[in-house]
N, C-alpha and C positions, 0 to 999 in steps of 0.2 A: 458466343460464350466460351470462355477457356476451358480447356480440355485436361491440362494439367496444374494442378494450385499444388504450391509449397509452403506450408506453416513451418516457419524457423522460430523454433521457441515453441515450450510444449507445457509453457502455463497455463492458468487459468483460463487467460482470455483465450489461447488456442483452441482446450479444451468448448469454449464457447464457438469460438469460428467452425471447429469439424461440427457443431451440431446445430449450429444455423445453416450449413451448408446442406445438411443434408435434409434440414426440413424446407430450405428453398428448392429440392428438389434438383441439386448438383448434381449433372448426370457423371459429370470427368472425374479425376482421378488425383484422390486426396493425399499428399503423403507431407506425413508429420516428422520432423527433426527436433528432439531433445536433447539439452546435454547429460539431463539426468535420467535416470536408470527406472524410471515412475512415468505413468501416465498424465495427464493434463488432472492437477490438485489444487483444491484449495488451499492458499496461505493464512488468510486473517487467524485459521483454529490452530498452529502452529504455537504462538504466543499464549494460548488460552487455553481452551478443553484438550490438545493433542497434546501441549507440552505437561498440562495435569495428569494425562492419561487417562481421562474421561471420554475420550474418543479414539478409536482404531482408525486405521492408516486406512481402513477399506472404506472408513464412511468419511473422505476427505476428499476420494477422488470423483472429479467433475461428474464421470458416465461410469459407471462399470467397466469392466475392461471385456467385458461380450460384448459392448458396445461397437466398440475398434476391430471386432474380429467382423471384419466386411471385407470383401475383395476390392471395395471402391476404397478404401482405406490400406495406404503403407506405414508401416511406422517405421523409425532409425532413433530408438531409444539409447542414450549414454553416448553421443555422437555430435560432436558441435561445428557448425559452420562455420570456417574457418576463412573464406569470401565469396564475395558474388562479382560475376562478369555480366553485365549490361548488358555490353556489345550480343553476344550470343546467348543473354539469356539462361545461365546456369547458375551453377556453382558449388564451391569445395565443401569437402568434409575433411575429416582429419584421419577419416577411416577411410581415406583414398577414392571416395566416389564424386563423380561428376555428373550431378544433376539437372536437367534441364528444365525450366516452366513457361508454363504461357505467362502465371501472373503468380507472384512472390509476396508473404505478408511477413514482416517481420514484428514477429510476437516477444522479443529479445527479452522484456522485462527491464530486473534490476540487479546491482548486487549489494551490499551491505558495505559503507563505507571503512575503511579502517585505520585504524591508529599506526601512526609510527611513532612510537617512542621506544628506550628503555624494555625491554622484557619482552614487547609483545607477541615476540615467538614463544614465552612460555608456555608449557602444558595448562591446560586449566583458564587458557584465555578464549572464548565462545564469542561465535558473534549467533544470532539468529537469523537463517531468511530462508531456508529449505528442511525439508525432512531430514537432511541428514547432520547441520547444524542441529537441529532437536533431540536426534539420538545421543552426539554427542553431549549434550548439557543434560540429559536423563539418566545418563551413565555418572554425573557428578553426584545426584541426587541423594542416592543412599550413601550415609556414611561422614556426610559432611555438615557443617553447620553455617561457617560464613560465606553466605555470597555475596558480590559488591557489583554492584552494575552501574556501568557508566551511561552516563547520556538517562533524559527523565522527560523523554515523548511519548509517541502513543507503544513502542514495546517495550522501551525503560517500565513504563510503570505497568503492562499488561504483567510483565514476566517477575514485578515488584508483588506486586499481588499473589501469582500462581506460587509462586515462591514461599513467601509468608507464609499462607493457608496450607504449605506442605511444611510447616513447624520450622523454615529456615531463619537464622540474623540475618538482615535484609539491609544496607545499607546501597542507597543510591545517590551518584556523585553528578551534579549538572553545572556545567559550566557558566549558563544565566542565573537570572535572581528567582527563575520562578518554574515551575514547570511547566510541561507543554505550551513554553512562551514564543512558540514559532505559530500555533494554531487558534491558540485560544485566548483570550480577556486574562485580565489578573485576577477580575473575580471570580471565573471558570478554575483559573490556578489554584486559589486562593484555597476552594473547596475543596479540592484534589488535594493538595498537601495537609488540610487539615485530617480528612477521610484516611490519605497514607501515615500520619503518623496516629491517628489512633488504633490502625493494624499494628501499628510497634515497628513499622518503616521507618529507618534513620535516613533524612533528608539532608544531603551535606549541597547546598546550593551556591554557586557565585564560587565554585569550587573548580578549579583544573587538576588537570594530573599530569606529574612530568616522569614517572616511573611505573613499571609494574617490577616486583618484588621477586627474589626467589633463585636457586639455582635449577635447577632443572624444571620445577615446577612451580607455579606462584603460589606464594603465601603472604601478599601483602601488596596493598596499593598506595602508591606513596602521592601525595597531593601536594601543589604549589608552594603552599606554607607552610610545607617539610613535616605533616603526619605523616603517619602508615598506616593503613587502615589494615585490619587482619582478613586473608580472604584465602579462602577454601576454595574456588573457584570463581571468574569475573564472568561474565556479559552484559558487552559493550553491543549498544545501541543507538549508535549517531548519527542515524540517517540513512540512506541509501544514494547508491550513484545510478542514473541511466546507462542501460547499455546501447554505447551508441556508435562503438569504433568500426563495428560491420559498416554500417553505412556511412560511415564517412569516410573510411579505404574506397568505398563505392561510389564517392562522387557524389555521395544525394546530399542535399541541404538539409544542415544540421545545425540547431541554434536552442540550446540547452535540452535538448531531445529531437529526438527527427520528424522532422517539419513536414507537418501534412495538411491537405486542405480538409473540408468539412465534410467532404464524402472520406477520408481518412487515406489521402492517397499522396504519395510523396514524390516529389520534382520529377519521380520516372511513373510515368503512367500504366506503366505493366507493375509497379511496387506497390505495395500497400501497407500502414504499419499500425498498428495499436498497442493500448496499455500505457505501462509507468514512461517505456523508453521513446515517447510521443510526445510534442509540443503540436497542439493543435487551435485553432481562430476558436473563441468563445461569443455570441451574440450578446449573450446578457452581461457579460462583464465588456464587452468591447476590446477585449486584449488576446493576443497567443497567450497557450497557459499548458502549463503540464502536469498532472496528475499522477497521484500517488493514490490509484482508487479502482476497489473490485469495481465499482458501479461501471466506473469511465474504462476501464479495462471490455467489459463483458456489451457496452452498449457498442464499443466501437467497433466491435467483433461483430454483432449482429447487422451494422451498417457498413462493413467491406462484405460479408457474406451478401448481402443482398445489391452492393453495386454491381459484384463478381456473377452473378444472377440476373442481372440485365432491369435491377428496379432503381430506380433514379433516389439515394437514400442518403441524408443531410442528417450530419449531427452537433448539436448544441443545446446541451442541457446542464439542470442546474446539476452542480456538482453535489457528491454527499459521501461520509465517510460513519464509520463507527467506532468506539472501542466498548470495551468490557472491563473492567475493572472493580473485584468484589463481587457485590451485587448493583451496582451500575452499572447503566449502560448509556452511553455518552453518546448521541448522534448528531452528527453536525451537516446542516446543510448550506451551500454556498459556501463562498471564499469573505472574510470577514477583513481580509487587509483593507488599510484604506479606510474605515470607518470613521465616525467621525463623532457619534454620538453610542449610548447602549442604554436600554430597557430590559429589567429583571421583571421576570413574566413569572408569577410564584416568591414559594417563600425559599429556599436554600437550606434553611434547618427542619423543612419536612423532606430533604432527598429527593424533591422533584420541582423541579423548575426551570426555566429556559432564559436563557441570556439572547437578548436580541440586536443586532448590529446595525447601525442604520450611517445611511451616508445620505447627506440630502433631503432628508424626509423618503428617504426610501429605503425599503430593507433590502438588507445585501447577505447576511447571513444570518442562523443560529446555530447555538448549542443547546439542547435540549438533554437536561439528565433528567433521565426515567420518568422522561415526557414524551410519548410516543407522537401524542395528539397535536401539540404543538413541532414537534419534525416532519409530521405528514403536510400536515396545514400550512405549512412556510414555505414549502417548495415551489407551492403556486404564487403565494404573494411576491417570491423575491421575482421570478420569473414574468409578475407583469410590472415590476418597476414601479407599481403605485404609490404616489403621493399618500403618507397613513398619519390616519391622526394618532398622536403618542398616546394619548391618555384611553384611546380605547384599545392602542397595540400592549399597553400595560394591565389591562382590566382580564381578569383571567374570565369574566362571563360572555367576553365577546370572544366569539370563535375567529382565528386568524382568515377562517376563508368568508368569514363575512367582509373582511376589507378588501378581497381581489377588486378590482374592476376589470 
């Protein structure tokens, strides 16, 4: 068993890895590297109850921070690995230290993709993906009235939402015809844009921007077809990038995230990697795939802490995500590309119903809004592949786990 583990990256999932380790009963010697100044936190509430302020910064993080006061535990908070040597088995900080391990998990994560255009160094331009992005955009809050957020995926519209309900002009600008049209059905969209504009959300869709506005600070977004939209502050929402240049100065195989097998272990057999900055084999979809997901982050944390613990531990399960939005809550399980047919499980104008994905006569994914029963229930169907007949996967009296086989 390794004697000395290093967690690079001091997210969620790490925060998962120190406490699967230590309920496998890791006897060696844990030290954690983050670049940020904060313990292993949740992100999802960031966008949601944190940025509302419905929640404090101490009910976000993974463990208490009594947790981490163990002599089997190191920490190097506000400190980022800067590379890794192989050959020897180490590697750099930026704080001058040269660290040595038995076995290496690189917890990297992500970062918030961004705009080059025009202005975007303006004051008053935000992106979202850490606590200290959230300070920043909570410090807009009092005092202003336009915000204009770019990009109308799963934090375009969380932060569309939080916004509103805090009395702001909410005007969201999306490049496609529809929102959240990377995730979800048009008819999933469909709901969502009606639901945002009866908050008094102004939806500008099928819209680009080729400016932000302002001398020192913005006051205005300028779009394709030469409006300006007025804006007191923007966040921009367009995605995220994997962080994946650690390991590929490293030599490790890297192919849209860093490439690992199903125990979660990458081309070097002393490296380990999980979370967003992972491209790992899926059984039930048949493909590499790379996740943007607490679940896929926190499961694969629990399957290196226990390879690293000497139990023989395979991962491939079905994917799932959420968002909040209002009083929705939108759960999606599986991956829905690819589909070929869809079945609407429910009515849509009672605010609960599930959209259902099928490819083949087989289900591959849902969306379920403020359908809990039908997200729990579909995890097993998609997962055995079975052959369903439409007309009872449509009938809301037949429970989805009556089709498993």
């Amino acid at each position: 068993m390794a004697e000395r583990v290093i967690i690079a990256g001091a997210g969620h999932a790490a925060g998962q890895l120190v406490t699967s380790l230590k309920q496998q009963k890791f006897m060696g010697q844990i030290i954690l590297i983050g670049d940020e100044p904060y313990l292993p936190y949740q992100r999802p509430p960031l966008s949601k109850k944190f940025l509302s302020g419905d929640l404090l910064i101490e009910r976000l993080y993974v463990k208490p921070p009594a947790f981490y006061d163990d002599p089997q535990i190191e920490q190097h908070l506000g400190v980022c690995v800067t590379s890794i040597d192989r050959d020897s088995k180490s590697l750099q900080t930026d704080s001058g230290g040269n660290i040595v391990y038995d076995k290496l998990i690189l917890s990297l994560g992500s970062r918030a993709r961004r705009l080059a255009i025009e202005g975007s160094d303006l004051d008053g331009v935000h992106y979202l993906r850490n606590i200290a992005d959230v300070s920043g955009i909570q410090s807009e809050l009092e005092g202003k009235k336009n915000v204009v957020i770019v990009g109308a995926g799963y934090i375009g519209l969380e932060v569309a939402a939080v916004t509103r309900q805090l009395g702001h002009d909410v005007t969201v600008i999306e490049m496609a015809d529809r929102v959240m049209s990377r995730v979800v059905s048009p008819e999933i969209s469909d709901f969502y844009q009606v639901e945002h504009a009866g908050h008094g959300v102004k939806l500008r869709l099928s819209t680009g921007i080729t400016a932000f506005r302002g001398e020192d600070r913005i006051n205005g977004v300028e779009t394709a077809d030469g409006d300006v939209i007025p804006a007191d502050f923007v966040i921009v929402g367009i995605g995220i990038l994997p962080n994946i240049e650690l390991a590929t100065d490293a030599g490790l195989v890297v192919d849209n995230g860093i490439v690992v097998d199903d125990r979660c272990q990458t081309s070097d057999s002393s490296i380990y990697s999980v979370g967003d900055c992972t491209a790992h084999p899926n059984t039930i979809y048949d493909r590499q795939i790379r996740l943007e997901s607490v679940h896929n982050a926190l499961e694969q944390a629990r399957t290196v802490a226990g390879n690293i613990c000497g139990k023989e531990m395979h991962y491939s399960q079905v994917p799932w995500f959420w968002s909040d939005q209002y009083d929705l809550k939108l759960q999606i399980a599986g991956l829905s590309e690819g589909y070929d047919s869809i079945i609407i499980r429910g009515n849509p104008a009672d605010r609960s119903f599930a959209c259902l994905y099928l490819k083949d006569n087989r289900l591959i994914a849902t969306d379920a809004v403020n359908s809990a029963k039908e997200f729990v229930q579909s995890k097993a169907l998609i997962a055995s592949r079975t052959i369903v007949d439409r007309d009872k996967l449509a009938d809301k009296e037949v429970e989805l786990k009556e089709l498993v086989e």
